[in-house]
Structure formats: structure tokens, C-alpha cells
N, C-alpha and C positions, 0 to 999 in steps of 0.2 A: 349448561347443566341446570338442572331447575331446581329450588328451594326442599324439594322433598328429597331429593338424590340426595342434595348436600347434606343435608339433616342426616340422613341415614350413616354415611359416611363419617358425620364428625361423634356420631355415639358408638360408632364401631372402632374408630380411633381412639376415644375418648374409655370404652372399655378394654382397649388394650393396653392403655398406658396404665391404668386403675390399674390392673392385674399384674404388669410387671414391675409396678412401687409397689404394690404389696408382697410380691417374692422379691423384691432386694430387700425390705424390712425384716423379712425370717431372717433372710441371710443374713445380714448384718447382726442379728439377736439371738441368732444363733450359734457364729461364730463370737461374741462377747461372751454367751452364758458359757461354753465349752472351754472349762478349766483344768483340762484332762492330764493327767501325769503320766507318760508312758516307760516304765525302766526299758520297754525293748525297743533297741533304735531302729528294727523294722515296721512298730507298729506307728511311731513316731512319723517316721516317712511315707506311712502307708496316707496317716491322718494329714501331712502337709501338701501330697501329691492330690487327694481329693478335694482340699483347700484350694487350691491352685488353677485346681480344674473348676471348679465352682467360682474362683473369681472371675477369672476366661469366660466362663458365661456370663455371669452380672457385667462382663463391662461389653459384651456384646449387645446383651439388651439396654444399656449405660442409650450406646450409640442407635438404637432403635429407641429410645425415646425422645432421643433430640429430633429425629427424622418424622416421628410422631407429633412433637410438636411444632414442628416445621411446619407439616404437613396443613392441621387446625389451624396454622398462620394465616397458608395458600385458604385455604377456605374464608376465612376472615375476609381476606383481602382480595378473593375472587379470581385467585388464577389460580385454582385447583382442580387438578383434570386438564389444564393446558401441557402439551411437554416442554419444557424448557429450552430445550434448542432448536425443532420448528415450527413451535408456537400453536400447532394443531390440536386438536383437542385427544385427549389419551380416551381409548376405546372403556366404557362402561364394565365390561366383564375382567381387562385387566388390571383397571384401578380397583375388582371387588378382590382379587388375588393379590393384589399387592398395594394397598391403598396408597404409601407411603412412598410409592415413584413420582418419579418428574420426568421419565421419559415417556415418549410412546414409544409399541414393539420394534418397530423400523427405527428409530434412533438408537434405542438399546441394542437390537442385533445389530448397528454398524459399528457402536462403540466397545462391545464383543468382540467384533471383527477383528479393529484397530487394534486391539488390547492383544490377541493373538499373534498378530504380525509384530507389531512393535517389541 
């Protein structure tokens, strides 16, 4: 993959990760400043169930940005775009869909497969 792919790919990762440190800082600033008193214990559970669900998010994207930075690793270190287990190079349009893989489609549909049957 040549020097301007990679370029492309590490500001596209590198705005992704920006974006989701910046919405886990709301989050976190937002649930600090929210010192809300509720007398009714439905609104109370209303407000811990939306809690809850919003952390379940931040810690999905927690794990998408370790794979983001993974990812800017494999570029660093120049096996970005290789798949990991047969070492071929991952197709251009589905590392623009999914930057953050290490497989290629053929490896992914057979570990799909696996994961199916097993």
C-alpha cells in the first residue's frame, strides 16, 4: 500500500479516535455535573437505566479505540492492510468500511462460519 493510502487512513483513524475522546469527555462531565434529586423512584430508575445505557456505549467505543490505536500501530509498523492470518493484503474498499480490521473478507467469512457452527 503506498505512503498516500496510508496517510489517508491514519487521519481518518486519527479523526475517529478525536471524536470519540471527545464524547466520552461530555459523558464523563456530564454525568459529574448531574446532581439531580429525584423524590420519584420511577424517575430515579428512569435516570439510572439511561445511565447505564450510555455507559454500554462509552465502553464499546472504550474497545474501538484500543483497535483504533492498534490499528495507527499496524501503520507505524507497516503491516496495515495485511490480514492477520493469511498474511494477504486486505482489499482497499474494505479497509475504507472498516479501517480497524485485521482480517481479509475470506478469512472473516470463514471465522463467521466457525463461530456459527461451533
Amino acid at each position: 500500500m503506498d505512503e498516500k493510502i496510508l496517510e489517508e487512513f491514519r487521519g481518518l483513524l486519527q479523526q475517529q479516535m478525536d471524536e470519540l475522546l471527545q464524547d466520552a469527555g461530555k459523558t464523563v462531565s456530564g454525568m459529574t455535573e448531574e446532581k439531580t434529586n429525584f423524590p420519584d423512584p420511577t424517575d430515579r430508575a428512569s435516570l439510572e437505566s439511561d445511565r447505564n445505557f450510555e455507559l454500554r456505549i462509552r465502553d464499546r467505543e472504550r474497545k474501538l479505540i484500543n483497535k483504533i490505536r492498534q490499528a495507527i500501530e499496524r501503520i507505524d509498523d507497516g503491516t496495515f492492510g495485511l490480514c492477520e492470518h493469511c498474511e494477504e493484503e486486505i482489499g482497499v474498499e474494505r479497509l475504507r468500511a472498516r479501517p480497524v480490521t485485521t482480517l481479509c473478507i475470506d478469512c472473516k467469512t470463514e471465522q463467521e462460519r466457525q463461530e456459527r457452527i461451533g
